[in-house]
SEKE-376132 format. One line per 10 residues: number of its first residue (from 1); their letters; for each residue x, y, z of N, C-alpha, C. Coordinates in nm, 4 decimals. Layout:
BEGIN
NUM = a = X Y Z X Y Z X Y Z | ...
//
This chain:
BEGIN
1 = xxxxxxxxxx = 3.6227 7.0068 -2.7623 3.4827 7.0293 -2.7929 3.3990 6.9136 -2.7381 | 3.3037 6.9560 -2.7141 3.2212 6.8563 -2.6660 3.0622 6.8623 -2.6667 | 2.9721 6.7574 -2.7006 2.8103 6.7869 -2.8289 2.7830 6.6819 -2.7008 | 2.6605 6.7129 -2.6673 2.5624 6.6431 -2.5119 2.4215 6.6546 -2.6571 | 2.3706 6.5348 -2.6570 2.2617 6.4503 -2.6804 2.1399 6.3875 -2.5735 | 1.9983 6.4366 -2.6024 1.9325 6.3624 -2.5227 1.8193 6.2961 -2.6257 | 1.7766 6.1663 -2.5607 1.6794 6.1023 -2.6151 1.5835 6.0317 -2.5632 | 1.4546 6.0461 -2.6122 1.3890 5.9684 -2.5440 1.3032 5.8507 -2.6245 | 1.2402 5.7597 -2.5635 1.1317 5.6719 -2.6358 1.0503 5.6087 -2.5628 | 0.9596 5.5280 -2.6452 0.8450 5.5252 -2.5265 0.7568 5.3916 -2.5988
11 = xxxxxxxxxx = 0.7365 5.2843 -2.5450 0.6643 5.1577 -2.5796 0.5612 5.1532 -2.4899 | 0.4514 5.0845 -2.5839 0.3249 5.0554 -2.4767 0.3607 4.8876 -2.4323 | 0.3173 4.8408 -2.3734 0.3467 4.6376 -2.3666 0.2319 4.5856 -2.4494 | 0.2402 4.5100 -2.5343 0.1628 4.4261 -2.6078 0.0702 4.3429 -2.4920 | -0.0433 4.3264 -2.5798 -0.1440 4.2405 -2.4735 -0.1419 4.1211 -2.4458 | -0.0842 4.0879 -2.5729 -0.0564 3.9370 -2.5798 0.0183 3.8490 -2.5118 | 0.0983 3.9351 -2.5092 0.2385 3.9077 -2.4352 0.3265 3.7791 -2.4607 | 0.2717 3.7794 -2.6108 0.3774 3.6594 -2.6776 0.5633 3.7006 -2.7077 | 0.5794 3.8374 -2.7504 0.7177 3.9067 -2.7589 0.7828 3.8707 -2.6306 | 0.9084 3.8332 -2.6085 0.9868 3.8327 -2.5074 0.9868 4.0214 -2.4908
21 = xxxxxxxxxx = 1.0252 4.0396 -2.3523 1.0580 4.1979 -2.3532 1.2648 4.2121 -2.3395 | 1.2320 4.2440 -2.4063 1.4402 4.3193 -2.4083 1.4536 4.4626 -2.3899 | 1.5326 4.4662 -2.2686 1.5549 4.6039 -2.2144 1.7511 4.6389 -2.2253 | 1.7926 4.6852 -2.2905 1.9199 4.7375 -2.2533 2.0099 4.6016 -2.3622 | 1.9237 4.5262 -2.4517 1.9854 4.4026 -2.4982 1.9712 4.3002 -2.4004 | 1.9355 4.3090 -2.2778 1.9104 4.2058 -2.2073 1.7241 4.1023 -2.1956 | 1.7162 3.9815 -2.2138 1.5771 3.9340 -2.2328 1.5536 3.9508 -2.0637 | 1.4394 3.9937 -2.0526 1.3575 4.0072 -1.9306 1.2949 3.9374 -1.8845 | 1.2929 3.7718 -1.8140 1.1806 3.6931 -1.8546 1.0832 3.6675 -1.7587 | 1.0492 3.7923 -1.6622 0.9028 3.8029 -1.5941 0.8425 3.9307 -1.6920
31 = xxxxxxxxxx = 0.7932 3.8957 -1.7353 0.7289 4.0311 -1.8007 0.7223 3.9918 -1.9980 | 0.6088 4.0764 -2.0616 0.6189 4.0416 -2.1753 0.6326 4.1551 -2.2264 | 0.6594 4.1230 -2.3970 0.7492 4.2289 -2.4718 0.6574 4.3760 -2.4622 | 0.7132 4.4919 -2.5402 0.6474 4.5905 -2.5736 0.6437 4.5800 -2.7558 | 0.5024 4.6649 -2.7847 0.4424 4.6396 -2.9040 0.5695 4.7513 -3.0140 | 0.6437 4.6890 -3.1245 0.7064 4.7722 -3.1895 0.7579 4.6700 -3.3082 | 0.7859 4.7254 -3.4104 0.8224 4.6678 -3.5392 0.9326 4.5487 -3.5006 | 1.0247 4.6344 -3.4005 1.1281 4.5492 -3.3773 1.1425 4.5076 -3.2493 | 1.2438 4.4604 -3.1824 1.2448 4.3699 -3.0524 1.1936 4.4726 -2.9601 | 1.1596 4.6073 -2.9700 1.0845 4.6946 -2.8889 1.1987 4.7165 -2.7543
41 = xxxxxxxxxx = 1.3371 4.7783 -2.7795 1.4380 4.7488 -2.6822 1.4637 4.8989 -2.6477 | 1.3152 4.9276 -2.6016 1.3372 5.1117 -2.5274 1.4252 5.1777 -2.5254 | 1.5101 5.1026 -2.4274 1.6048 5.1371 -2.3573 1.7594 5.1685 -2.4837 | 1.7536 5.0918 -2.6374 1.8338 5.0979 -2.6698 1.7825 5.2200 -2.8102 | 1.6675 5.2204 -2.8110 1.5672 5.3002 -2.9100 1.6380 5.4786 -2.8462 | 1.6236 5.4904 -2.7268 1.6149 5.6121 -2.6615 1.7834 5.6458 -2.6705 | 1.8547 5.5405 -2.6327 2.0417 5.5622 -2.6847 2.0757 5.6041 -2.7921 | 1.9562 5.5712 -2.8639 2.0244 5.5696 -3.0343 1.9564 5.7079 -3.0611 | 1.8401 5.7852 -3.0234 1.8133 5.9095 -3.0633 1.9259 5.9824 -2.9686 | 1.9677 5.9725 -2.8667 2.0596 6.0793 -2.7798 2.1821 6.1072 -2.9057
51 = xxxxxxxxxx = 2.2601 5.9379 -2.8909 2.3885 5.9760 -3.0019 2.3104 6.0432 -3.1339 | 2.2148 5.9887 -3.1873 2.2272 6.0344 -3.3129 2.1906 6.2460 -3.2829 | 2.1513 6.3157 -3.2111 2.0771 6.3976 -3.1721 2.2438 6.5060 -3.1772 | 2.3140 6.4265 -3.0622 2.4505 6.4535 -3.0157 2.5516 6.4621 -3.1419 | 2.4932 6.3794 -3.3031 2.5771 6.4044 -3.3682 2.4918 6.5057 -3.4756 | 2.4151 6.5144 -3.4378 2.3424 6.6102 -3.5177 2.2519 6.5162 -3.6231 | 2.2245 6.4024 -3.6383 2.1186 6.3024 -3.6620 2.0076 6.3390 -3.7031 | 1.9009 6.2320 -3.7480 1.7952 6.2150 -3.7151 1.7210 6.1467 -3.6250 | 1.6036 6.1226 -3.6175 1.5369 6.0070 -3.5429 1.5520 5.9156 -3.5741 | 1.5181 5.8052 -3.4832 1.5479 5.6063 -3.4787 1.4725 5.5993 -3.6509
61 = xxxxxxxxxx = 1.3678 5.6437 -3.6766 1.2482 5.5733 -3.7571 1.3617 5.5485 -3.9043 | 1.4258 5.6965 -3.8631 1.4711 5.7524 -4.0315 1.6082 5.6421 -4.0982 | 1.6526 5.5938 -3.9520 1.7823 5.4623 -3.9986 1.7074 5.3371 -3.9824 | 1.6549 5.3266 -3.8734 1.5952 5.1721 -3.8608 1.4598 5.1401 -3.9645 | 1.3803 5.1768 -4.0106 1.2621 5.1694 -4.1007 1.3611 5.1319 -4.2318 | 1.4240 5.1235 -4.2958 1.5270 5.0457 -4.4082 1.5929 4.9565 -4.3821 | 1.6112 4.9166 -4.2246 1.6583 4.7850 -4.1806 1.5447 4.7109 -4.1724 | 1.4353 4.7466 -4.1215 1.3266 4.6906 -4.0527 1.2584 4.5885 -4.1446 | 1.3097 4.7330 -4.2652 1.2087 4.6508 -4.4526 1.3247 4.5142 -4.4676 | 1.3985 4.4996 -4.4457 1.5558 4.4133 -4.4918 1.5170 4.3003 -4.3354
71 = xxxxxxxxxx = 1.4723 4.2935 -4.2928 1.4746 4.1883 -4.1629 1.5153 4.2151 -4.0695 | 1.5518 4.3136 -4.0181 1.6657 4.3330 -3.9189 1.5786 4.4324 -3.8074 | 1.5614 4.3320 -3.7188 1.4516 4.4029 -3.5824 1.5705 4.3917 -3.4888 | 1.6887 4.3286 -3.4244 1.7647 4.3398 -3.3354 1.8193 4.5141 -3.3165 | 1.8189 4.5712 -3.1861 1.7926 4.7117 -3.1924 1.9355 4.7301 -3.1685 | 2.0325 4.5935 -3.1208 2.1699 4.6502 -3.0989 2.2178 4.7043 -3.2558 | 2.1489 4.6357 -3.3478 2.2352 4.6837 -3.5194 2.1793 4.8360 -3.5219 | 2.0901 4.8597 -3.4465 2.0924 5.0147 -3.4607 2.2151 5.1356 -3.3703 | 2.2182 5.0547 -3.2725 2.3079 5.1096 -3.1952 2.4702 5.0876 -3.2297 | 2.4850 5.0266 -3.3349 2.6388 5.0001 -3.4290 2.6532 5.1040 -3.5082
81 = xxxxxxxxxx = 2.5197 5.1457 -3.5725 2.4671 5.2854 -3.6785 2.4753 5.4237 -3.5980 | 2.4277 5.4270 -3.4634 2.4721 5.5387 -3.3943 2.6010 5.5599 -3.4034 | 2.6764 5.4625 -3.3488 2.8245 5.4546 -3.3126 2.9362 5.5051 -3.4550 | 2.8826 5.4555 -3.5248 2.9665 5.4926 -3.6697 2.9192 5.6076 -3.7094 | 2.8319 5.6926 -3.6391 2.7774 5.7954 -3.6624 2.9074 5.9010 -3.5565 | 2.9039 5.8498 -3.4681 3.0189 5.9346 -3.3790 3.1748 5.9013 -3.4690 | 3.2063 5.8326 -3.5140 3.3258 5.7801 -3.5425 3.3519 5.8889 -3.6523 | 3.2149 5.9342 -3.7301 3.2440 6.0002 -3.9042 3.2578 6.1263 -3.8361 | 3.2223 6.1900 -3.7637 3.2267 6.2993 -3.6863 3.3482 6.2708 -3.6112 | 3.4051 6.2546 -3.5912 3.5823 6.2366 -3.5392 3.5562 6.2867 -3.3730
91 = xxxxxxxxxx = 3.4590 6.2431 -3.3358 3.4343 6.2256 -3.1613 3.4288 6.0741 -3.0893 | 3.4290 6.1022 -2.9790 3.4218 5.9580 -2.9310 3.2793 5.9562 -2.7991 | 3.2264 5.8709 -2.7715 3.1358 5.8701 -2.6637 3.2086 5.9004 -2.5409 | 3.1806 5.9675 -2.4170 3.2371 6.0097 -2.3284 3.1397 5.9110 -2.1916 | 3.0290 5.9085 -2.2004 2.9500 5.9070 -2.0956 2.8374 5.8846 -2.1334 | 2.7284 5.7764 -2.1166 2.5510 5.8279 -2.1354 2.4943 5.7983 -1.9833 | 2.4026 5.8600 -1.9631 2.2662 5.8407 -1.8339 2.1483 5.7752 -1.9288 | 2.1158 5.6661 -1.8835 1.9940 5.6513 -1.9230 1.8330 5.6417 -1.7477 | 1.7729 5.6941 -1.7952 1.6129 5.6994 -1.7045 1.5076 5.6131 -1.7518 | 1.4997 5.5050 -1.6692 1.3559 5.4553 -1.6951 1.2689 5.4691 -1.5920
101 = xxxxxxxxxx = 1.1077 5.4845 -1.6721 1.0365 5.5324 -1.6387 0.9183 5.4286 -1.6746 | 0.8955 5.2918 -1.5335 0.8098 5.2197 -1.5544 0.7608 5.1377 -1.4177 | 0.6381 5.1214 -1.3845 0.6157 5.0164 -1.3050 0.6024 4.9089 -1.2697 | 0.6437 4.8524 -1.4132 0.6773 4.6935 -1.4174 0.8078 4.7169 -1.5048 | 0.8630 4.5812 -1.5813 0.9230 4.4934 -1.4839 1.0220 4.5222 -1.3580 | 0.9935 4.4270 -1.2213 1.0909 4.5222 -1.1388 1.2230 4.4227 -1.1952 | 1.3603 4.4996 -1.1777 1.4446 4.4382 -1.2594 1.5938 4.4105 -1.1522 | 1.6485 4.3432 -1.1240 1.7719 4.3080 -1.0367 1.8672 4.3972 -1.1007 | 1.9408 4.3724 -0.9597 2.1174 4.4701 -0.9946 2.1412 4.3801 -1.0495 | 2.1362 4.2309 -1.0936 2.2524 4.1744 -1.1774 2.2214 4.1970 -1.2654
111 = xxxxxxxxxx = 2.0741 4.2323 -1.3131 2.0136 4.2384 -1.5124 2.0689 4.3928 -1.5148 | 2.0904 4.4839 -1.4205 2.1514 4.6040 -1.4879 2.2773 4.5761 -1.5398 | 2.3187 4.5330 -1.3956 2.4739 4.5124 -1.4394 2.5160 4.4293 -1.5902 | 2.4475 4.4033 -1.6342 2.4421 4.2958 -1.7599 2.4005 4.3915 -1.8935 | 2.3072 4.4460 -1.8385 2.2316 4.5841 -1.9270 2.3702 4.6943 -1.9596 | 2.4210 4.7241 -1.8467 2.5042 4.8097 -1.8400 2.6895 4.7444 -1.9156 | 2.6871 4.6299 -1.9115 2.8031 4.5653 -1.9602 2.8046 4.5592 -2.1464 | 2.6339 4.5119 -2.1600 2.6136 4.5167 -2.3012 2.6110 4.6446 -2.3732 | 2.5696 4.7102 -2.3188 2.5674 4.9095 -2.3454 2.7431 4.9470 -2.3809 | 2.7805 4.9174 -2.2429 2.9080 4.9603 -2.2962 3.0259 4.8984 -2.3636
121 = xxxxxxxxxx = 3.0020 4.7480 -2.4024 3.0496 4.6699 -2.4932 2.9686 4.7704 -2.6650 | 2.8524 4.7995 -2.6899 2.8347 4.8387 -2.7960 2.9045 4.9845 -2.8286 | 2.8938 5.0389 -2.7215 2.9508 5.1959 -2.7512 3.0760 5.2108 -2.7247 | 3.1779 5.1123 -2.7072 3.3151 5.0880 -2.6725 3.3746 5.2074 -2.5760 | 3.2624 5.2020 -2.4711 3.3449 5.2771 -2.3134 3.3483 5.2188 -2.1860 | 3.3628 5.2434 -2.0815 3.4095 5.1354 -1.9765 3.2421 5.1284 -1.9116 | 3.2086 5.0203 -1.8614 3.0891 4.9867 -1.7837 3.0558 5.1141 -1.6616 | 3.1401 5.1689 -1.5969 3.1266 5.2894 -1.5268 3.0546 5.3497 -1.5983 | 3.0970 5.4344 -1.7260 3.0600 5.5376 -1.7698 2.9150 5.5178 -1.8445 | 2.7893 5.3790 -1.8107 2.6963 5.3994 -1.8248 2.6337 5.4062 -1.7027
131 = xxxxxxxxxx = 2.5815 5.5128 -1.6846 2.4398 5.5347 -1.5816 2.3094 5.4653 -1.6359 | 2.2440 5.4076 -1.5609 2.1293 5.3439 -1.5141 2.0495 5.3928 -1.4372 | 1.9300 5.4731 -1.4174 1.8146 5.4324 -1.2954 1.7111 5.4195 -1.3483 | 1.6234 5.3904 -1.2548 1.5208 5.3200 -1.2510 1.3868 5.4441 -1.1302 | 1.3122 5.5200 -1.2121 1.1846 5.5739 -1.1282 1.0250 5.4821 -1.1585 | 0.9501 5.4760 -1.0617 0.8306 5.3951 -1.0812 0.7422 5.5068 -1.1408 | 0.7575 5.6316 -1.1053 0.6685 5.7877 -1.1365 0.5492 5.7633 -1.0327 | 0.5211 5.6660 -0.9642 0.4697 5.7310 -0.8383 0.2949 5.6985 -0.9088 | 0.3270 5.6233 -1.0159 0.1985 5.6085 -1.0659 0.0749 5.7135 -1.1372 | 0.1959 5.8258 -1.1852 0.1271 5.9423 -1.2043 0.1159 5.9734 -1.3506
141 = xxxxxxxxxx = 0.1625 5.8600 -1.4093 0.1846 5.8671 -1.5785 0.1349 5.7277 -1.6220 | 0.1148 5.7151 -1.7393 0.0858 5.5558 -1.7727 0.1857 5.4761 -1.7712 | 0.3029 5.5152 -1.7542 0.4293 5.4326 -1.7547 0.4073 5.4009 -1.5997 | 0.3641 5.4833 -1.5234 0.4381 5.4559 -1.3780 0.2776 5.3828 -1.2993 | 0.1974 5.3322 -1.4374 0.1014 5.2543 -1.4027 0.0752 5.1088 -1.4765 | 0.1700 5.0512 -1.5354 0.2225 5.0043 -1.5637 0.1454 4.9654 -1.6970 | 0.1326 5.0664 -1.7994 0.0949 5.0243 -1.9404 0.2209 5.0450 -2.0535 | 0.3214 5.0487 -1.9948 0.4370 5.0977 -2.0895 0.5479 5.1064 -2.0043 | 0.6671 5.1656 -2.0736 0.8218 5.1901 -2.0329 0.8179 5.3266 -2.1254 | 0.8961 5.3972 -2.0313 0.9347 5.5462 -2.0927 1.1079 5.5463 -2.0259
151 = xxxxxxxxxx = 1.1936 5.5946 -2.1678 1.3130 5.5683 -2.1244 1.3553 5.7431 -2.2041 | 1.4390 5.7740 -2.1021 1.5329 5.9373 -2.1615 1.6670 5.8757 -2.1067 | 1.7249 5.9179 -2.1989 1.8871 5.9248 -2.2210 1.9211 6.0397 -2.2656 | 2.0751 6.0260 -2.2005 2.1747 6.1722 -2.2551 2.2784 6.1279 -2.2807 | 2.3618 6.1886 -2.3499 2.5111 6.0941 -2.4202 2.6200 6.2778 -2.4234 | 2.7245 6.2115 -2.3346 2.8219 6.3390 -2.4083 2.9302 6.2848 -2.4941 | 2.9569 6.3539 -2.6082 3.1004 6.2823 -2.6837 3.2206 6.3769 -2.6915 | 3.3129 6.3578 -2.7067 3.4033 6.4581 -2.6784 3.4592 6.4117 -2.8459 | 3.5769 6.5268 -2.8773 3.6341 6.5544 -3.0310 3.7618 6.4923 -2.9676 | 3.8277 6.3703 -3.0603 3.9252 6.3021 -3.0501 4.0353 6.3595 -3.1290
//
């Protein structure tokens, strides 16, 4: 058997630009954060609705908003809550794609590769099996004009 999850999320960038920005668990440090309760980590916000979606879940707000009240803004502890979410369901992660959708920050193959190492250190599958890209949108959205990051993910898990 096998349950395919997609998710998406979507940050504007703070004006201030006092927040560091964290994309994928990785700090970004040309560019400043996006505006959100917690480290504003799109990229890991949009993972965590796919699995939770894929396990039949709710939305980010409905697990993280009781951490958020307790101190806990790091978005990887949400993505530990996905994961034990696949585990109670007796599946395992197979694969995710994640899409970003922004015109800033431009970001190196080594910060993916780093993005992509931390991803699959949290979801315990091999660094292959996370997809990464990167579209600018051509400037045809507010993301792809650079007032935000828009990130979609898909996750398949298979029954262990």
């Amino acid at each position: 058997m096998v349950r395919v999850g997609f998710g998406s999320d979507s940050h504007r960038f703070e004006k201030t630009k006092v927040k560091p920005l964290i994309l994928g668990g990785v700090r970004i440090s040309n560019s400043g954060g996006l505006e959100a309760n917690s480290d504003g980590d799109v990229v890991l916000h949009s993972l965590f609705n796919a699995i939770s979606q894929a396990c039949g879940g709710h939305s980010l707000g409905y697990y993280a908003d009781p951490l958020f009240a307790r101190g806990i803004t790091d978005s990887k502890e949400y993505i530990k809550i996905a994961v034990e979410m696949v585990k109670e369901i007796e599946y395992r992660i197979s694969n995710v794609g994640i899409m970003i959708e922004a015109k800033r920050p431009r970001v190196s193959i080594e910060t993916v590769s780093e993005m992509k190492k931390i991803i699959a250190d949290l979801l315990e599958i091999g660094v292959n099996d996370v997809g990464i890209t990167f579209t600018s949108g051509e400037g045809l959205t507010s993301f792809g004009r650079g007032e935000g990051i828009l990130v979609q993910s898909i996750v398949s898990l298979y029954k262990l």
